[in-house]
N, C-alpha and C positions, 0 to 999 in steps of 0.2 A: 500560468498563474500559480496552479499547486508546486512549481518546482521552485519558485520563487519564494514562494511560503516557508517550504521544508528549508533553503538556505536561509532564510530570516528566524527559522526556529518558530516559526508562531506557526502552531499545531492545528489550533482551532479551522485556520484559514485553510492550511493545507487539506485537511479533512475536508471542508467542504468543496474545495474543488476538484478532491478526488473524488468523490461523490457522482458529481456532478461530472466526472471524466466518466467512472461506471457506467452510469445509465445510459451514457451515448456509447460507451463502445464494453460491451458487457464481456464480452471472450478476452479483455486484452489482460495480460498476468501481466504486465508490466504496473497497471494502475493497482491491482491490487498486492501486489508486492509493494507499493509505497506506501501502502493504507497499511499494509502490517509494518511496516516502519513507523511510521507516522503513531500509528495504535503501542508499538515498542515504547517509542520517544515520551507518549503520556505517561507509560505505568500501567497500562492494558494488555497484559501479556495474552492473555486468553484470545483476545481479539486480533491481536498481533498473529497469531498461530495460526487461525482461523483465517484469515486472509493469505499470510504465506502457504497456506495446504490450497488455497482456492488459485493462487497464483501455478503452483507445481501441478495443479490437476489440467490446467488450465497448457498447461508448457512444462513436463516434465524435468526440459534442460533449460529452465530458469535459472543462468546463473548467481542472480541476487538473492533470489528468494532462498537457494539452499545455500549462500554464505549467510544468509539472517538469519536463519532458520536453524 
């Protein structure tokens, strides 16, 4: 559903399904790496940042997260 979001561009929706990806699988950098995409794509860079560092601490050799980042 959130990937679906993110190719639709409707931000809001994506966020809330990555969210809700979080809390079920809390270790995975791949969700939060789309949260700092997603948090980019509003105009949140701060929070973008903050996700992509939570994503790399997460999986050092996340390749999305340090081409977004």
């Amino acid at each position: 559903m959130a990937e679906a979001a993110i190719q639709a561009g409707n931000w809001r929706n994506a966020m809330h399904y990555l969210r809700k990806a979080e809390r079920e699988e809390p270790k995975n950098a791949s969700i939060y790496n789309w949260e700092g995409y997603v948090s980019r794509k509003q105009g949140n860079l701060d929070d973008a940042f903050r996700y992509y560092g939570t994503a790399l601490r997460l999986d050092p050799n996340h390749r999305g997260a340090h081409e977004y980042i």
